[in-house]
N, CA, C and O atoms as a Maestro MAE file, in Angstrom:
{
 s_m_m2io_version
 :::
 2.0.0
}

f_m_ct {
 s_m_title
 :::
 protein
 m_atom[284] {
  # First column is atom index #
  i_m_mmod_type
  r_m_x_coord
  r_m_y_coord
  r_m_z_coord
  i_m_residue_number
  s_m_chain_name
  s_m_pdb_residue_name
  s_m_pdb_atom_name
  i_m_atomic_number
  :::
  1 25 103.343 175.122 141.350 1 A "UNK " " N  " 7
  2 3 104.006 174.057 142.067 1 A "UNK " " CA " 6
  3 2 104.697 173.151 141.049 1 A "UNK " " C  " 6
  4 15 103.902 172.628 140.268 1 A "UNK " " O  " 8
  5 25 105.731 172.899 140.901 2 A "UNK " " N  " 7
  6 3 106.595 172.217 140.554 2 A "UNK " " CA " 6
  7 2 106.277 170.842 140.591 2 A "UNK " " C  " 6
  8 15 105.507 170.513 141.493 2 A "UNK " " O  " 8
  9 25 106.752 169.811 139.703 3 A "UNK " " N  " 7
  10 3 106.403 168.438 139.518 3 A "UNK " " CA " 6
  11 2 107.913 167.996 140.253 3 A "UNK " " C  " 6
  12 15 109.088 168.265 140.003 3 A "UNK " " O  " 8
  13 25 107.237 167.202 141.255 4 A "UNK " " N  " 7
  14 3 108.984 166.988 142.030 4 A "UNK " " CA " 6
  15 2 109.426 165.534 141.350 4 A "UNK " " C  " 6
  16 15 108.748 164.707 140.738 4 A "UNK " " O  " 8
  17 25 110.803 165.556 141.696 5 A "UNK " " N  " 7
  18 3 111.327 164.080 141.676 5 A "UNK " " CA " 6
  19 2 112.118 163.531 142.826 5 A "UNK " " C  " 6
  20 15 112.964 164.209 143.408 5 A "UNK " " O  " 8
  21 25 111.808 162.200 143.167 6 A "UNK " " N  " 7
  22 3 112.481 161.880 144.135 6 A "UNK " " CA " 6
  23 2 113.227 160.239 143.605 6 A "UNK " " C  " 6
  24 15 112.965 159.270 142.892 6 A "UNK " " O  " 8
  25 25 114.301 160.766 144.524 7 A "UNK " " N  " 7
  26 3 115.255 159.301 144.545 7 A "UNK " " CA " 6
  27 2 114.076 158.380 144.972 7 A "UNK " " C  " 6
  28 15 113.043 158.727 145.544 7 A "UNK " " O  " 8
  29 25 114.519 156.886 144.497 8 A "UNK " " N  " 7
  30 3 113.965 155.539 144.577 8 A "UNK " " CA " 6
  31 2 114.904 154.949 145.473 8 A "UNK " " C  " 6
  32 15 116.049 154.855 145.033 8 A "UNK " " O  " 8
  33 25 114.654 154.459 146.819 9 A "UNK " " N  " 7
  34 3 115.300 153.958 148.107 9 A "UNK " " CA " 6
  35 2 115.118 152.226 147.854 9 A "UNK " " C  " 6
  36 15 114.437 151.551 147.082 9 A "UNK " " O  " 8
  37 25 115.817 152.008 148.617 10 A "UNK " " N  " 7
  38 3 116.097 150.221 148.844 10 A "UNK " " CA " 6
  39 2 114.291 150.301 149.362 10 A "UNK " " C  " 6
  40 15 113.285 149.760 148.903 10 A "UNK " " O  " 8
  41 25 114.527 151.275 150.551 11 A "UNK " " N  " 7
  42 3 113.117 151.435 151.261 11 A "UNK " " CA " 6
  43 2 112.637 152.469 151.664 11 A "UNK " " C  " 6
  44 15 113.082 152.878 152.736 11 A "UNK " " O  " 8
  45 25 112.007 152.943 151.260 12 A "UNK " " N  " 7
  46 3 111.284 154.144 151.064 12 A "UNK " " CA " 6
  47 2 109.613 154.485 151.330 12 A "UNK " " C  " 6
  48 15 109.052 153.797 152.183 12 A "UNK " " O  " 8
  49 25 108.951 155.361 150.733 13 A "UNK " " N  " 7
  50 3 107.531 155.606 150.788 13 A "UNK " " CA " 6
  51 2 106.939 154.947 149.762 13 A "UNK " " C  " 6
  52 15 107.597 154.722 148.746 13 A "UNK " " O  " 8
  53 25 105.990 154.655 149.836 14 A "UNK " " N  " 7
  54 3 105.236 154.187 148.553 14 A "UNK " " CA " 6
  55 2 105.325 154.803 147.276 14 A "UNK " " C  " 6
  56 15 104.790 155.903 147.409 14 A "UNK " " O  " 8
  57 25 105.614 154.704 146.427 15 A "UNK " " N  " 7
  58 3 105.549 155.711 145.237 15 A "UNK " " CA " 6
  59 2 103.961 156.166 145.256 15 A "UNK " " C  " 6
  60 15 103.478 157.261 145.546 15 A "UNK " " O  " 8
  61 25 103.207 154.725 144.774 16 A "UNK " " N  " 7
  62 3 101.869 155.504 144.661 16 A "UNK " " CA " 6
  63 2 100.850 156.127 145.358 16 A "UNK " " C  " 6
  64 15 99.784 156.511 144.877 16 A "UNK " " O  " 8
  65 25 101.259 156.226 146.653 17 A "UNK " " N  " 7
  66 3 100.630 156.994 147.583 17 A "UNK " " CA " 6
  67 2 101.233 158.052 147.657 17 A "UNK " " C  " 6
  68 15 100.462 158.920 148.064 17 A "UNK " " O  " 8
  69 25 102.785 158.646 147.366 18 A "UNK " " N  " 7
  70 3 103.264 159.678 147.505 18 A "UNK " " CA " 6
  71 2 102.608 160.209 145.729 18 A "UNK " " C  " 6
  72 15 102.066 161.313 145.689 18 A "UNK " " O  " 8
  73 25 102.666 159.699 144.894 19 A "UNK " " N  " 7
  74 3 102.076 160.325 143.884 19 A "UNK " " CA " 6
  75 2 100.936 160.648 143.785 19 A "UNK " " C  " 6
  76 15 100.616 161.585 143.053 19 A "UNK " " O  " 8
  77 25 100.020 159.931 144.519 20 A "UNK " " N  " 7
  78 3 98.559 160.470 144.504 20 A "UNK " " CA " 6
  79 2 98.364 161.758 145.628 20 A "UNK " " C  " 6
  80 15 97.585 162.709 145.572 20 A "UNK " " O  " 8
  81 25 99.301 161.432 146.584 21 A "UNK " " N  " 7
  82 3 98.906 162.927 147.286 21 A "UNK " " CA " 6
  83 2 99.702 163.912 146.543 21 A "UNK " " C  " 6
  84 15 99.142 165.005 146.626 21 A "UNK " " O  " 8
  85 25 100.726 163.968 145.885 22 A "UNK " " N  " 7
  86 3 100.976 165.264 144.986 22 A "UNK " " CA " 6
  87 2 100.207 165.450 144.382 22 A "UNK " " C  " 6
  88 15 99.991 166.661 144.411 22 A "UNK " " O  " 8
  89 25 99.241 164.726 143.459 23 A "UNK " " N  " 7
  90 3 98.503 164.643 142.233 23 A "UNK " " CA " 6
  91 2 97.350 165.516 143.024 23 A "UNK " " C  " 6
  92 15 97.016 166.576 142.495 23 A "UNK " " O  " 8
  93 25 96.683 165.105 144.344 24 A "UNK " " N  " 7
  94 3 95.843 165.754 144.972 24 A "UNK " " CA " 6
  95 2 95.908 166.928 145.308 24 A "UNK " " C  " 6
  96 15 94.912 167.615 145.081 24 A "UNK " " O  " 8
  97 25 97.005 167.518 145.912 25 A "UNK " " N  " 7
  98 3 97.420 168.515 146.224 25 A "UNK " " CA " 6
  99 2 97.415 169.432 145.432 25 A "UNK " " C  " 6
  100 15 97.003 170.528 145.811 25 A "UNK " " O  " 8
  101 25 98.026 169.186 143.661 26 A "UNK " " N  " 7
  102 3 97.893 170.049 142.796 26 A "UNK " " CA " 6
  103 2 96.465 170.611 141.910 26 A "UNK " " C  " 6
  104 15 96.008 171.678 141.499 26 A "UNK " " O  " 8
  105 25 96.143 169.290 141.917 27 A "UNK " " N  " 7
  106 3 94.466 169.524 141.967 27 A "UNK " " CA " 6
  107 2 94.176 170.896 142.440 27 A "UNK " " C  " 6
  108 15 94.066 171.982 141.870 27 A "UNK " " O  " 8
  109 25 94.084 170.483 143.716 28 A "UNK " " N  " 7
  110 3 93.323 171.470 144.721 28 A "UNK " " CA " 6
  111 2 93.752 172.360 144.329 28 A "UNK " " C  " 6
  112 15 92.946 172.929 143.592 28 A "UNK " " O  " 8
  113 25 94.890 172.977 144.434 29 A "UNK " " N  " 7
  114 3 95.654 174.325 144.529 29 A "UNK " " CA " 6
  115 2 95.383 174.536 143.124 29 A "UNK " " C  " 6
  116 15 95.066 175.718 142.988 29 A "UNK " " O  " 8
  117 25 95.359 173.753 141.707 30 A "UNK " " N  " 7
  118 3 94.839 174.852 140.450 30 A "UNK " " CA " 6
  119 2 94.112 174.999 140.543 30 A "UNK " " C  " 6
  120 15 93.747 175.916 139.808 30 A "UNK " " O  " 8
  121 25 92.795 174.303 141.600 31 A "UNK " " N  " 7
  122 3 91.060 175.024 141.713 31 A "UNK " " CA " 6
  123 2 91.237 175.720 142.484 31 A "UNK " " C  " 6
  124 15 90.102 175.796 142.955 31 A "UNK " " O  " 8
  125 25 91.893 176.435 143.118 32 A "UNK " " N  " 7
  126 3 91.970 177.578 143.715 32 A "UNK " " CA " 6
  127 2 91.722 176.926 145.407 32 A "UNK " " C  " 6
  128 15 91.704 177.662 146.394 32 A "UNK " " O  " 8
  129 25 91.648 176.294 145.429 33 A "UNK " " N  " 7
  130 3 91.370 175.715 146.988 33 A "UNK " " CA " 6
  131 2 92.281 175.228 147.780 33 A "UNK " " C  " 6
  132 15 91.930 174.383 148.603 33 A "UNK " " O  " 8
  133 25 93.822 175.700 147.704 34 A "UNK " " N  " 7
  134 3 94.693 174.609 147.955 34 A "UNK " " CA " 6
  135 2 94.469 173.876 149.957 34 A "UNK " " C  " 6
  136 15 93.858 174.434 150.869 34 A "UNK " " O  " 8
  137 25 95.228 172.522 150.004 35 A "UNK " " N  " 7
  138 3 94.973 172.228 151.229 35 A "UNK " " CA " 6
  139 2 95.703 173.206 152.156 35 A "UNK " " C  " 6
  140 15 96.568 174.001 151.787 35 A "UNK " " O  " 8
  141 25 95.248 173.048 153.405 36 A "UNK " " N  " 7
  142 3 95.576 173.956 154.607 36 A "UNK " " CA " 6
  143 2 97.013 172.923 154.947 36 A "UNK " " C  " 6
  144 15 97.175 171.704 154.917 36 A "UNK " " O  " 8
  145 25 97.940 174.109 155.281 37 A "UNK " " N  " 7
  146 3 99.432 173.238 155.375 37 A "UNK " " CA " 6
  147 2 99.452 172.416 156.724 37 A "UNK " " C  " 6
  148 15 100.397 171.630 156.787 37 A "UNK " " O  " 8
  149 25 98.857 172.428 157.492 38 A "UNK " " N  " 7
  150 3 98.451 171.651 158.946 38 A "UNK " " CA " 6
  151 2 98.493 170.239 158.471 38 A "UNK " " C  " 6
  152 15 98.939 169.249 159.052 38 A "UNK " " O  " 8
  153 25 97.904 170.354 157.222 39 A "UNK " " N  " 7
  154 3 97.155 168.600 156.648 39 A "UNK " " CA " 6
  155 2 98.333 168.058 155.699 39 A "UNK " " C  " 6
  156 15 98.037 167.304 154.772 39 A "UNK " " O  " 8
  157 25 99.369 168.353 155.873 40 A "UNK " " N  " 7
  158 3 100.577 168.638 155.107 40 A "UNK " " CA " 6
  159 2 101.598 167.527 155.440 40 A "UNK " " C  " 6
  160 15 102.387 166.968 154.679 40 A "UNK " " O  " 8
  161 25 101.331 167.287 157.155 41 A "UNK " " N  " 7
  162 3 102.352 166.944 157.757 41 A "UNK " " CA " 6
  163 2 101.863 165.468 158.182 41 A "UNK " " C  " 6
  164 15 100.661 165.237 158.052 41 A "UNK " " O  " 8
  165 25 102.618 164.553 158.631 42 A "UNK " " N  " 7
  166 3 102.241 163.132 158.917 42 A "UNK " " CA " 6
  167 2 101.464 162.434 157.916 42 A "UNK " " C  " 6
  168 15 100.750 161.530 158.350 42 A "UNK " " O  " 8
  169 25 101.445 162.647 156.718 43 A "UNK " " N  " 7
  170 3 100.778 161.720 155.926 43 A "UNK " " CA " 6
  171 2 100.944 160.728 155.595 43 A "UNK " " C  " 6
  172 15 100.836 160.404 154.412 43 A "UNK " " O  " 8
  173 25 101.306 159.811 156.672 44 A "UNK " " N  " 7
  174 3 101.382 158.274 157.103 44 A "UNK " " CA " 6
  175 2 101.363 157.194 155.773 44 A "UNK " " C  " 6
  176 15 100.648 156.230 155.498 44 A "UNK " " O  " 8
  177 25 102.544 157.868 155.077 45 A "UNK " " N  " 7
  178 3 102.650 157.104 153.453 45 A "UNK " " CA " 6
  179 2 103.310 155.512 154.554 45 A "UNK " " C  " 6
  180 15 103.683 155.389 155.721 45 A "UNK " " O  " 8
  181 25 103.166 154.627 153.445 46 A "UNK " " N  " 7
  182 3 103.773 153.204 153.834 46 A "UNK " " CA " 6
  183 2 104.507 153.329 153.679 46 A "UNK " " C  " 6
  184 15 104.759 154.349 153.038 46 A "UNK " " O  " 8
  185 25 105.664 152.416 154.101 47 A "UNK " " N  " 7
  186 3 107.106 151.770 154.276 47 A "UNK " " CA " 6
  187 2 106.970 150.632 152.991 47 A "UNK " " C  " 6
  188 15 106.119 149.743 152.967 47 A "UNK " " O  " 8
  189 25 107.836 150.828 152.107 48 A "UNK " " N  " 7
  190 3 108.050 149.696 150.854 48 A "UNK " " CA " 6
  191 2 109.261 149.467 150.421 48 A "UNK " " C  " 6
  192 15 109.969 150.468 150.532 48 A "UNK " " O  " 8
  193 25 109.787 148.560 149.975 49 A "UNK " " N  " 7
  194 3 110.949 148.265 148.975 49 A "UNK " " CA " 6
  195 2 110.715 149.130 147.741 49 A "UNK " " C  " 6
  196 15 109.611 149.350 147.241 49 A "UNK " " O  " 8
  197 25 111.807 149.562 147.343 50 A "UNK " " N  " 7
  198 3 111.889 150.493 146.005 50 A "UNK " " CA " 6
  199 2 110.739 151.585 146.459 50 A "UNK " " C  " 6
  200 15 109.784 151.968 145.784 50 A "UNK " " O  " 8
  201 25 111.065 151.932 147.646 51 A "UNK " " N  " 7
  202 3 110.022 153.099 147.496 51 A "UNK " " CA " 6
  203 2 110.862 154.601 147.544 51 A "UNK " " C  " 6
  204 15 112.046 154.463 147.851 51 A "UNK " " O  " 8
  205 25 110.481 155.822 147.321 52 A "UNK " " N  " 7
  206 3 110.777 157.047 147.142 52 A "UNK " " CA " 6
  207 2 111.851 157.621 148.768 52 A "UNK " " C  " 6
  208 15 111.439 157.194 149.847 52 A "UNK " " O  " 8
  209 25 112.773 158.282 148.772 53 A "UNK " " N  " 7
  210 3 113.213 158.494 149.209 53 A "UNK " " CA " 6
  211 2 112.256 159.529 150.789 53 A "UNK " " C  " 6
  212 15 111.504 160.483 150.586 53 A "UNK " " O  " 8
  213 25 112.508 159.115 151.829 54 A "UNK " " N  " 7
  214 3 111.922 159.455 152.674 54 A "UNK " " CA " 6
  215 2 111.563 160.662 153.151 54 A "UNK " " C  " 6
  216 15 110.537 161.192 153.576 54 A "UNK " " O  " 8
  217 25 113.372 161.125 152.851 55 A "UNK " " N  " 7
  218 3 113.739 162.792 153.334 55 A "UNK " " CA " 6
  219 2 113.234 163.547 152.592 55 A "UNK " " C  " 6
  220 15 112.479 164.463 152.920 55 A "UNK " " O  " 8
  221 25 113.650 163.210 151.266 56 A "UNK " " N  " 7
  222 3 113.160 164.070 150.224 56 A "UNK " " CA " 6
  223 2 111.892 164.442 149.894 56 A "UNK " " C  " 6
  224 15 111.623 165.567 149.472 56 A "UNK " " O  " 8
  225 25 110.644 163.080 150.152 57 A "UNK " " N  " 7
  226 3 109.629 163.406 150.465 57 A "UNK " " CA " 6
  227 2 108.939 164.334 151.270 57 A "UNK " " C  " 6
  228 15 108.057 165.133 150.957 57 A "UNK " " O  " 8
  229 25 109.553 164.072 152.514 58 A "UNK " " N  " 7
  230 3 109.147 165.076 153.909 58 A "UNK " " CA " 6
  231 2 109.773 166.230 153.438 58 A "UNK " " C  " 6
  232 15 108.957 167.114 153.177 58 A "UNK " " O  " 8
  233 25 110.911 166.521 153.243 59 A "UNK " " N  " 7
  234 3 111.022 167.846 152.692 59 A "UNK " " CA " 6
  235 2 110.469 168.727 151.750 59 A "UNK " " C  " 6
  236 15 110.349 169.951 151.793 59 A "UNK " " O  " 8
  237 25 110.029 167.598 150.562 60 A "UNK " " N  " 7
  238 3 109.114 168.665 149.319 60 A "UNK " " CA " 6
  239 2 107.834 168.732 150.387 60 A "UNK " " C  " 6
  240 15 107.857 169.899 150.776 60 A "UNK " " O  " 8
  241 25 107.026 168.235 150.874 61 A "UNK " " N  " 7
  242 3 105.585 168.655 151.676 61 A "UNK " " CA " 6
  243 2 106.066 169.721 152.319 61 A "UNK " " C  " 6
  244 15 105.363 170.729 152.252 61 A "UNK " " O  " 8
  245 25 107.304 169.806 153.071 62 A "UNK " " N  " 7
  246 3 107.279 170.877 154.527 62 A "UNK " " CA " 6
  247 2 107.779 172.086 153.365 62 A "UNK " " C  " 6
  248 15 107.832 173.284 153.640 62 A "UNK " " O  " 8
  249 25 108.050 171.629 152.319 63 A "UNK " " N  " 7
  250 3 108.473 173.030 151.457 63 A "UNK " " CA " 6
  251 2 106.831 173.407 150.594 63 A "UNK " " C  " 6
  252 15 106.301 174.486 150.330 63 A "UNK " " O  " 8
  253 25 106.535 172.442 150.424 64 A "UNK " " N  " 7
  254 3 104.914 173.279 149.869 64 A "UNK " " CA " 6
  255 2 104.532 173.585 151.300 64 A "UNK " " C  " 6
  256 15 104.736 174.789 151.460 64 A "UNK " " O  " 8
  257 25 104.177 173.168 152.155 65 A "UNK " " N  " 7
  258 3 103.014 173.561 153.321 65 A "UNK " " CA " 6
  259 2 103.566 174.955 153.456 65 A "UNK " " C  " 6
  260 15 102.902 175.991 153.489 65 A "UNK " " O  " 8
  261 25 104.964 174.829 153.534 66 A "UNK " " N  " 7
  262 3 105.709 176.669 153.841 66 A "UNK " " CA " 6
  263 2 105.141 177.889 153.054 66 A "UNK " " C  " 6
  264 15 104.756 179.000 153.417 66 A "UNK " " O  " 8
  265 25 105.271 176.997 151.298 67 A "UNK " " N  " 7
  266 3 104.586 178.727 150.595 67 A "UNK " " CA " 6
  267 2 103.445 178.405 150.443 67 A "UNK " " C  " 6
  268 15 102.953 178.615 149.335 67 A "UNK " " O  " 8
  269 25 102.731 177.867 151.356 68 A "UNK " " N  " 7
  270 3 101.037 177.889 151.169 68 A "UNK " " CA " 6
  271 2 101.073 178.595 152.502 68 A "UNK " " C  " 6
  272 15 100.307 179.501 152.173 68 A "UNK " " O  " 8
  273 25 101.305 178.811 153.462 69 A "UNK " " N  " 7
  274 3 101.659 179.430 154.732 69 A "UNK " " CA " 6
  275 2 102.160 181.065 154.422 69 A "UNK " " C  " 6
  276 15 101.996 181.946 155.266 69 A "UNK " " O  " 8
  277 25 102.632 181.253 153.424 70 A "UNK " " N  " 7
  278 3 103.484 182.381 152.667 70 A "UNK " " CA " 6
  279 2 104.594 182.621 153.054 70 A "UNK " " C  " 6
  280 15 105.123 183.713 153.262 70 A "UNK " " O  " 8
  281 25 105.002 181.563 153.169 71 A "UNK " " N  " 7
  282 3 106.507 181.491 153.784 71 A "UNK " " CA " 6
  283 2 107.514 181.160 152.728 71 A "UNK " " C  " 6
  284 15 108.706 181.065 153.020 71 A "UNK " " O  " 8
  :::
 }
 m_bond[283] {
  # First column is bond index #
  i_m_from
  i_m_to
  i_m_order
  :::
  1 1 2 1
  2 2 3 1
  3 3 4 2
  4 3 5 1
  5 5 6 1
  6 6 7 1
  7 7 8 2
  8 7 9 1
  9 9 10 1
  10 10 11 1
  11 11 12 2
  12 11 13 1
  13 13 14 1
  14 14 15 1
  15 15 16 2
  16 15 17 1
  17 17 18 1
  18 18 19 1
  19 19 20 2
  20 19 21 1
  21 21 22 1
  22 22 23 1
  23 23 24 2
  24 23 25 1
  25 25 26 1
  26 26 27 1
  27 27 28 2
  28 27 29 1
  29 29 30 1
  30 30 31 1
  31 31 32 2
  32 31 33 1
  33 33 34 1
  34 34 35 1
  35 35 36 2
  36 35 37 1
  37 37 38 1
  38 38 39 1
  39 39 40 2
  40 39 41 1
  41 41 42 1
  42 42 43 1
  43 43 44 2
  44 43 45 1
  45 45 46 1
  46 46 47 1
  47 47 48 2
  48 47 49 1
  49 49 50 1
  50 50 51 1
  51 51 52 2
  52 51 53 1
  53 53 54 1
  54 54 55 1
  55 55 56 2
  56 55 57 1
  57 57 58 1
  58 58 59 1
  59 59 60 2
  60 59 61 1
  61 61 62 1
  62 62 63 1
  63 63 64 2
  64 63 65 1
  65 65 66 1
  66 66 67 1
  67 67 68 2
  68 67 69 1
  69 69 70 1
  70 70 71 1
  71 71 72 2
  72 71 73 1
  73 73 74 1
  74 74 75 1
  75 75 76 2
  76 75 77 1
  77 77 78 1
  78 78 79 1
  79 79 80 2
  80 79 81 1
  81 81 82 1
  82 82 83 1
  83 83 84 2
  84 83 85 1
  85 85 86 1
  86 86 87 1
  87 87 88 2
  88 87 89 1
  89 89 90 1
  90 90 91 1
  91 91 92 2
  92 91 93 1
  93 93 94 1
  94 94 95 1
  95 95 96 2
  96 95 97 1
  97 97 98 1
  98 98 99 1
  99 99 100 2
  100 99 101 1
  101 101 102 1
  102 102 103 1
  103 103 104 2
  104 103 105 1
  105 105 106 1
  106 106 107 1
  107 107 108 2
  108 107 109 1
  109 109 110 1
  110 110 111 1
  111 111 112 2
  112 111 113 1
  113 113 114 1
  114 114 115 1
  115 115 116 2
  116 115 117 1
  117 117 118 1
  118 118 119 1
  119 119 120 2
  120 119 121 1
  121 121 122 1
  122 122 123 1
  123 123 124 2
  124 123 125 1
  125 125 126 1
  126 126 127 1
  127 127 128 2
  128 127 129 1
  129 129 130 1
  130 130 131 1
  131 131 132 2
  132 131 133 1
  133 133 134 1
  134 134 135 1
  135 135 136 2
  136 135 137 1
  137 137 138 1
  138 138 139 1
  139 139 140 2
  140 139 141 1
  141 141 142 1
  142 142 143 1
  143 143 144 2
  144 143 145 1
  145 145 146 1
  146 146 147 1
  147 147 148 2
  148 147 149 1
  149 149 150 1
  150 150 151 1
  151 151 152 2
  152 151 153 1
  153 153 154 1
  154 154 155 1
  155 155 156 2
  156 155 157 1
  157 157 158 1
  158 158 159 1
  159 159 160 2
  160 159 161 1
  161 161 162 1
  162 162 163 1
  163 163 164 2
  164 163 165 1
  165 165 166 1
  166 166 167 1
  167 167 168 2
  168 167 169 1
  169 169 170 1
  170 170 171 1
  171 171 172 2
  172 171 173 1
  173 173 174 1
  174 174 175 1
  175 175 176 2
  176 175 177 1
  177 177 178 1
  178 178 179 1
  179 179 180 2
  180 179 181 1
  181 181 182 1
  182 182 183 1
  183 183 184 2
  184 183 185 1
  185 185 186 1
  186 186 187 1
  187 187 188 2
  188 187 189 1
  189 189 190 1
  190 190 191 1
  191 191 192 2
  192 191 193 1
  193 193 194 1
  194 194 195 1
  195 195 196 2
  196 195 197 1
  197 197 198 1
  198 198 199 1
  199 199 200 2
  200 199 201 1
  201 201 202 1
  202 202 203 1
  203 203 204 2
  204 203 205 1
  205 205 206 1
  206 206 207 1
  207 207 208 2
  208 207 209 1
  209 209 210 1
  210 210 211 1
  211 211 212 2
  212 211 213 1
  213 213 214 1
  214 214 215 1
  215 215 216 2
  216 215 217 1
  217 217 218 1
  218 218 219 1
  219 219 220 2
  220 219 221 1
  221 221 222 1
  222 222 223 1
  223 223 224 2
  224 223 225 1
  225 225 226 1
  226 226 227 1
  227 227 228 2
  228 227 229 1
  229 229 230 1
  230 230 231 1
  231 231 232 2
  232 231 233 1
  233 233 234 1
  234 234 235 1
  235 235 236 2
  236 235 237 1
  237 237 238 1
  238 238 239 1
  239 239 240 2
  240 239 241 1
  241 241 242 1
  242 242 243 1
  243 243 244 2
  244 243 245 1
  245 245 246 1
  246 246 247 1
  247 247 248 2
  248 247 249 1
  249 249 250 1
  250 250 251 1
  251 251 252 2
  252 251 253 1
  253 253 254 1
  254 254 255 1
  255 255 256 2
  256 255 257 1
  257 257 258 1
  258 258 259 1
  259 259 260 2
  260 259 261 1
  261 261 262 1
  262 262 263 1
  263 263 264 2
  264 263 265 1
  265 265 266 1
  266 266 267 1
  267 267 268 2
  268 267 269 1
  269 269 270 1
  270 270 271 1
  271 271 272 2
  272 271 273 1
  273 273 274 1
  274 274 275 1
  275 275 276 2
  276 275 277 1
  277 277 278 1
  278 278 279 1
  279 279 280 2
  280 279 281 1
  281 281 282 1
  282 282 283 1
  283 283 284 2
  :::
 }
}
C-alpha cells in the first residue's frame, strides 16, 4: 500500500484523523490482518479548516477497500 498524499482544502478532513486511520490500516495489513473493506467506508473523519481534501480522501479508502476485496 502506497503512502498517499492529499491536497490541503480551505476545508477538509482532519489531517490527523485521516493519518491515523492510514497509519492503522497499514499496520494491520503488514501483520497480515488487514481490515475488512465494509469498515472502510463512512469513517466519520471531522470537518476542519486546512483540512485534507475530501474527495481524494474518499477515493484513496474506496481504492484500498477495492484491492482488499481483490478488486
Amino acid at each position: 500500500m502506497e503512502n498517499p498524499f492529499f491536497s490541503v482544502r480551505f476545508r477538509g478532513y482532519d489531517r490527523s484523523q485521516v493519518d491515523r486511520a492510514v497509519a492503522r490500516i497499514r499496520k494491520a495489513t503488514d501483520a497480515g490482518s488487514p481490515p475488512h473493506p465494509d469498515s472502510l467506508t463512512n469513517l466519520g473523519f471531522q470537518l476542519t479548516l486546512r483540512g485534507y481534501d475530501t474527495g481524494e480522501v474518499d477515493e484513496y479508502f474506496t481504492e484500498v477497500a477495492r484491492s482488499l476485496r481483490g478488486g
